[in-house]
FIVEXDREN-949470 format. One record per residue (C-alpha): x, z, y; residue number from 1. Coordinates in Angstrom, 2 decimals. Each point is the difference from the previous one (the first is absolute). Example, Ala and Ser with C-alpha at 12.3 -4.5 7.8 and 13.67 -1.06 7.14 Angstrom:
<X = 12.30	Z = 7.80	Y = -4.50	num = 1>
<X = 1.37	Z = -0.66	Y = 3.44	num = 2>
//
This chain:
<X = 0.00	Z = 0.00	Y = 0.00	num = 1>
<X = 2.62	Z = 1.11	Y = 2.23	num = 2>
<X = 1.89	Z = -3.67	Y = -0.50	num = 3>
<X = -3.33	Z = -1.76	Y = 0.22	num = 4>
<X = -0.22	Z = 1.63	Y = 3.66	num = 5>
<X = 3.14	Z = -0.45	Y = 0.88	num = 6>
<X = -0.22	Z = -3.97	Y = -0.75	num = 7>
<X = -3.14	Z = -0.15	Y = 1.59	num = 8>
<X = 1.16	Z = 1.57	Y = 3.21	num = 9>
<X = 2.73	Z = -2.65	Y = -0.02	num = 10>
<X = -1.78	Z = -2.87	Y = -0.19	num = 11>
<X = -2.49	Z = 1.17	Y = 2.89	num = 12>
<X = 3.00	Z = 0.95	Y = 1.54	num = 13>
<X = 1.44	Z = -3.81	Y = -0.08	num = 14>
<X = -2.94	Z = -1.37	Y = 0.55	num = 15>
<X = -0.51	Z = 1.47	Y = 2.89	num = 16>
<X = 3.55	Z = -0.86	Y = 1.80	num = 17>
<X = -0.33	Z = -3.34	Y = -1.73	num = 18>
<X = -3.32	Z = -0.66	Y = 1.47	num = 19>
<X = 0.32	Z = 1.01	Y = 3.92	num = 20>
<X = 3.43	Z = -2.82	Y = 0.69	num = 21>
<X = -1.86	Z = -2.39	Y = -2.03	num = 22>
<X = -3.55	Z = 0.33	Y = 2.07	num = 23>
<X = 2.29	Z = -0.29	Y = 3.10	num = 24>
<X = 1.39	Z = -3.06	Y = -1.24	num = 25>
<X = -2.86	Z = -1.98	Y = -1.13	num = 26>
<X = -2.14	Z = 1.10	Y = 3.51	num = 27>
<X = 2.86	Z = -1.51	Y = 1.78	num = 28>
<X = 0.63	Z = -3.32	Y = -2.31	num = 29>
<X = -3.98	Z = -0.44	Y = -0.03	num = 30>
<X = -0.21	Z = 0.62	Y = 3.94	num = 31>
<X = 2.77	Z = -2.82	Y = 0.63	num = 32>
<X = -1.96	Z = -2.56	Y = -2.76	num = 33>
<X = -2.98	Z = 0.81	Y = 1.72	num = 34>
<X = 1.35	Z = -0.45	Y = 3.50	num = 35>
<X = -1.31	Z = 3.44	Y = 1.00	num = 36>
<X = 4.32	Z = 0.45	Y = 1.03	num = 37>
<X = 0.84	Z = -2.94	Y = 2.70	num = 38>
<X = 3.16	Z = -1.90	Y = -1.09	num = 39>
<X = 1.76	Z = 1.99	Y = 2.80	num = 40>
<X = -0.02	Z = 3.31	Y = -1.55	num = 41>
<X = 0.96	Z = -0.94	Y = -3.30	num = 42>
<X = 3.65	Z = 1.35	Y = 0.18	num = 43>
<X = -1.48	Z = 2.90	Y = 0.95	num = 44>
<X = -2.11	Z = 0.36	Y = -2.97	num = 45>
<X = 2.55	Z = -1.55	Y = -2.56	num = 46>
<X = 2.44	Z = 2.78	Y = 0.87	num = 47>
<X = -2.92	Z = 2.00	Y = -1.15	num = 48>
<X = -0.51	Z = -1.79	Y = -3.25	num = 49>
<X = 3.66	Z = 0.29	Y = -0.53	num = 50>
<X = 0.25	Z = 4.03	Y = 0.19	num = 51>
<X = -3.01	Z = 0.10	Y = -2.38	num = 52>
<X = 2.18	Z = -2.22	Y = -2.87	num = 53>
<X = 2.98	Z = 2.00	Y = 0.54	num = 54>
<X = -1.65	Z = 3.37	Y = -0.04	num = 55>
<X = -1.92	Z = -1.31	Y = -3.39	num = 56>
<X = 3.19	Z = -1.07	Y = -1.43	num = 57>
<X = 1.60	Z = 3.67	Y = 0.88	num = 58>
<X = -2.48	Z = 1.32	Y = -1.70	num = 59>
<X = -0.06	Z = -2.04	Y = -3.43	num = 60>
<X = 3.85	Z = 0.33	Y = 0.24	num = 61>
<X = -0.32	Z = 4.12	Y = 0.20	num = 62>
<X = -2.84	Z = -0.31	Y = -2.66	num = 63>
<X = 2.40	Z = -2.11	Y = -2.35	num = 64>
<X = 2.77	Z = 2.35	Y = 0.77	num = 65>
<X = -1.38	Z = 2.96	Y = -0.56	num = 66>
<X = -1.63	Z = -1.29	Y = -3.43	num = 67>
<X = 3.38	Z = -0.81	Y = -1.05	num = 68>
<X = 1.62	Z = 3.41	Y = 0.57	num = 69>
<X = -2.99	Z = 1.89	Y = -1.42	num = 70>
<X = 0.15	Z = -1.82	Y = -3.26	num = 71>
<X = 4.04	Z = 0.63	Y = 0.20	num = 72>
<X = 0.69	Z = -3.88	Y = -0.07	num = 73>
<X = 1.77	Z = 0.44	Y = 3.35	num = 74>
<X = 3.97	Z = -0.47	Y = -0.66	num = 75>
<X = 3.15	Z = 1.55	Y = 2.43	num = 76>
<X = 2.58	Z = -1.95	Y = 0.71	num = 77>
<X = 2.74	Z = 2.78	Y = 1.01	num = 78>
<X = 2.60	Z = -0.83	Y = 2.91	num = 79>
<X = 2.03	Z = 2.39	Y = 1.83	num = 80>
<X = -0.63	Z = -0.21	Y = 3.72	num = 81>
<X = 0.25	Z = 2.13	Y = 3.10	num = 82>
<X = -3.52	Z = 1.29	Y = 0.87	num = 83>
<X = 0.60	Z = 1.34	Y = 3.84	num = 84>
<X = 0.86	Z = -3.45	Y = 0.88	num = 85>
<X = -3.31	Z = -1.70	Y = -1.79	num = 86>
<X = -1.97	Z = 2.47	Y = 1.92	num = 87>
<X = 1.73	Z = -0.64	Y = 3.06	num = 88>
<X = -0.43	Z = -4.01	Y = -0.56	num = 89>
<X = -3.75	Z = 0.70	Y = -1.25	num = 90>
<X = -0.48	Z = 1.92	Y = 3.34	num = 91>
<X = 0.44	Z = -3.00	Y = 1.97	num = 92>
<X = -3.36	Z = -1.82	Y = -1.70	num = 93>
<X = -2.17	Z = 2.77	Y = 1.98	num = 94>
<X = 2.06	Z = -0.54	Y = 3.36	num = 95>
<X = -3.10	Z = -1.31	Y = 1.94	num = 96>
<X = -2.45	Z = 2.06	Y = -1.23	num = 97>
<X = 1.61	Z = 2.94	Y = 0.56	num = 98>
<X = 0.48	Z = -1.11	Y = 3.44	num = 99>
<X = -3.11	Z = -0.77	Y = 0.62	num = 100>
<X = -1.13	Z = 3.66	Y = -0.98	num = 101>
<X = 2.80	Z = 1.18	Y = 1.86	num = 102>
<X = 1.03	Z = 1.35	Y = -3.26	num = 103>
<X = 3.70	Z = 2.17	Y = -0.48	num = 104>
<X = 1.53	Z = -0.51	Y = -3.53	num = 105>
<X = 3.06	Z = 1.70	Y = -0.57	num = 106>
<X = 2.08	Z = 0.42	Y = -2.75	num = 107>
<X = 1.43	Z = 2.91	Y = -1.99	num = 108>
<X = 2.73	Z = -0.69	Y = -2.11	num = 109>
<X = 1.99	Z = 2.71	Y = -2.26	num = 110>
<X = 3.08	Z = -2.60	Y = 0.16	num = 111>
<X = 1.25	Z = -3.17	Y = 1.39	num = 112>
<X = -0.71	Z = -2.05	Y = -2.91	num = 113>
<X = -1.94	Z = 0.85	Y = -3.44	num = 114>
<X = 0.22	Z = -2.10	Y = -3.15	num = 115>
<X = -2.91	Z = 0.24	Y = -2.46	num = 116>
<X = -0.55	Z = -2.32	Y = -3.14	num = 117>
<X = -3.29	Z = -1.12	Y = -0.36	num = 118>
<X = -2.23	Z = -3.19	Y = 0.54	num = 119>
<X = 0.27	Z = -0.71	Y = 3.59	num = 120>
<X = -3.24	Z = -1.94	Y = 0.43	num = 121>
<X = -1.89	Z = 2.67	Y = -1.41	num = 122>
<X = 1.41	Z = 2.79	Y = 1.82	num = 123>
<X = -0.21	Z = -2.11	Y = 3.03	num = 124>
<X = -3.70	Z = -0.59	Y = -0.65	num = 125>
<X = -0.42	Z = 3.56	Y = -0.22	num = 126>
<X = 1.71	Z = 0.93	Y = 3.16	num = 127>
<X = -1.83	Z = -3.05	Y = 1.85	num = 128>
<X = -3.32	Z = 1.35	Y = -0.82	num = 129>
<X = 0.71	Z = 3.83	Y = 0.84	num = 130>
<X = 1.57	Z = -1.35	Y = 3.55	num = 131>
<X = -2.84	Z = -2.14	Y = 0.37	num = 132>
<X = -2.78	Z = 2.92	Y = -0.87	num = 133>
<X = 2.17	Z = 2.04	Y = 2.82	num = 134>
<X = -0.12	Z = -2.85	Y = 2.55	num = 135>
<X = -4.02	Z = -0.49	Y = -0.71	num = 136>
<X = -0.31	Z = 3.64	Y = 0.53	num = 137>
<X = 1.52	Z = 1.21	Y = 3.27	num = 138>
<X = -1.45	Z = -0.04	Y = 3.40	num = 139>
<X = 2.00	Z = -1.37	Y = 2.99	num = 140>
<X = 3.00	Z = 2.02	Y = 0.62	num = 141>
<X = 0.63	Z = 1.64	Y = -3.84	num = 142>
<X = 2.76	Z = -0.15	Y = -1.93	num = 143>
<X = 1.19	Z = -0.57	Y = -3.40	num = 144>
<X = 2.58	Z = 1.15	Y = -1.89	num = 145>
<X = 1.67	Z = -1.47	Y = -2.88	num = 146>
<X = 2.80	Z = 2.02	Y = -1.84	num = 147>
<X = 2.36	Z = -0.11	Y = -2.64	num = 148>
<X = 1.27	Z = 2.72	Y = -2.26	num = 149>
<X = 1.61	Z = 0.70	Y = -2.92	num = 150>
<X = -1.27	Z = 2.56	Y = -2.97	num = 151>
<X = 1.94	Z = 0.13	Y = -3.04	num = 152>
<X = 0.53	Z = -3.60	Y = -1.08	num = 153>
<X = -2.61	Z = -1.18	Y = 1.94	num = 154>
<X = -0.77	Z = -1.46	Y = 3.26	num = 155>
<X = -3.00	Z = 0.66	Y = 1.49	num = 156>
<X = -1.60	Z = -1.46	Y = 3.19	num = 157>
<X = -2.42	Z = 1.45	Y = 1.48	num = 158>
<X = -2.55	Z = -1.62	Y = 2.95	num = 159>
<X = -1.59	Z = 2.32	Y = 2.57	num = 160>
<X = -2.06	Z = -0.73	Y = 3.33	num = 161>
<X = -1.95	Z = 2.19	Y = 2.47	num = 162>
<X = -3.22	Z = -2.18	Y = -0.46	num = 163>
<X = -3.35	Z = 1.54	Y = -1.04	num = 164>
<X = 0.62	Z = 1.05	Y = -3.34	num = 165>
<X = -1.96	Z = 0.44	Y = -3.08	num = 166>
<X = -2.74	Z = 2.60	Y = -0.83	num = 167>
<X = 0.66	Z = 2.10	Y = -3.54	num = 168>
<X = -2.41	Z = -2.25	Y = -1.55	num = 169>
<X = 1.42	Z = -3.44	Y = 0.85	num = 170>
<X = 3.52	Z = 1.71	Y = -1.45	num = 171>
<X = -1.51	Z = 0.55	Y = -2.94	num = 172>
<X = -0.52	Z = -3.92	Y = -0.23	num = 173>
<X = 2.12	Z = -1.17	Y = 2.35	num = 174>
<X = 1.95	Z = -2.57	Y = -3.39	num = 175>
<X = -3.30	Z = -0.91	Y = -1.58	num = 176>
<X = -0.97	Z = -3.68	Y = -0.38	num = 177>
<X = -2.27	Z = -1.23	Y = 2.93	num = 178>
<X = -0.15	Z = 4.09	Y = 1.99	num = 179>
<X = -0.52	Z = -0.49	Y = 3.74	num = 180>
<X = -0.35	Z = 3.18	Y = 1.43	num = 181>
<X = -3.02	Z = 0.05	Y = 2.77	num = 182>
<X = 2.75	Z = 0.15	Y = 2.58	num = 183>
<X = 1.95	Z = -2.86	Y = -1.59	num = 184>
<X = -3.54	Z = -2.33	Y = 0.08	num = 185>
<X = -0.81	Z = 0.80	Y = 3.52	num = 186>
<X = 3.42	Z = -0.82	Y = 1.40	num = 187>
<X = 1.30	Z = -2.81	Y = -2.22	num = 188>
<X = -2.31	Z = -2.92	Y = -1.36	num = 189>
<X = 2.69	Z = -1.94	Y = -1.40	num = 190>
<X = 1.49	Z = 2.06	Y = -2.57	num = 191>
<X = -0.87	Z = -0.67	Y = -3.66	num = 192>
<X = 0.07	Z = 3.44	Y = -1.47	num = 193>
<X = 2.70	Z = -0.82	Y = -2.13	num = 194>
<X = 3.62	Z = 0.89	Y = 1.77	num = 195>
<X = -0.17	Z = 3.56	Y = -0.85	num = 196>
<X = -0.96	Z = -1.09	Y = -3.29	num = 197>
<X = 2.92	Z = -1.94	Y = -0.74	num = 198>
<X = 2.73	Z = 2.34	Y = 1.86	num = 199>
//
């Protein structure tokens, strides 16, 4: 029973983001074939369209993903790299927008330079999505924080901000396929409920 929930809750769950880019698309596409949308605007409009496929293809991709490393079919491919200066370099991609929010992002790092081993697209997938969560997050003028540490034989890397948080609740399933947490809904439309997920 619990299963049969579970699976039922995911398909409403993909119907539902699969359903709102694809009504947006097909209003638009049948406004321009009905002429509703003069010939002026339609760059306007395509741009539109053209969000909608990539945000549908972001999702199938995390979907696939995801599928993948539940049923354990995903396979590492080790390197040895230095992970202060792929956060640094991963930074850059959120430049603008954190500009734009007037956002500070500093970094903490124990030491200069810290080699891991470990599949660098994964671990740069993970760290994408937890910067990008923190970026979504903030209010003009916050700050994030991303730090590097070692424990052991491990490195660890941790991502803080000063944005609104998350209520007990929401923590509790915070890494759960498809959770948005009532604050996440209300200030981010975008998001697929599946970063957290993956990290």
């Amino acid at each position: 029973q619990e299963v049969e929930s579970m699976r039922q809750a995911f398909i409403a769950n993909i119907s539902h983001d699969f359903r709102s880019p694809l009504t947006s698309i097909r209003g638009f596409v049948q406004a321009m074939l009905d002429g509703v949308i003069p010939e002026e605007q339609y760059n306007k409009y395509l741009n539109i369209v053209f969000e909608e496929t990539n945000r549908l293809s972001k999702l199938t991709n995390d979907i696939l993903e995801l599928t993948k490393m539940e049923s354990g079919q995903e396979e590492l491919h080790l390197v040895r790299f230095d992970i202060n200066e792929m956060v640094r370099k991963l930074t850059l991609g959120f430049e603008q927008r954190a500009e734009e929010k007037k956002l500070n992002i500093q970094f903490k790092f124990l030491q200069e330079k810290l080699f891991v081993n470990a599949d660098i697209d994964k671990i740069q997938r993970v760290i994408y999505n937890l910067v990008d969560n923190a970026v979504k997050f903030t209010q003009e003028g916050d700050s994030i924080t991303i730090e590097t540490s070692i424990v052991g034989k491990k490195a660890y890397v941790a991502v803080s901000d000063t944005g609104v948080g998350m209520d007990e609740e929401s923590m509790r399933h915070v890494f759960e396929r498809f959770h948005k947490g009532d604050k996440s809904r209300g200030l981010n439309k975008t998001g697929t409920g599946l970063g957290l997920a993956i990290v």
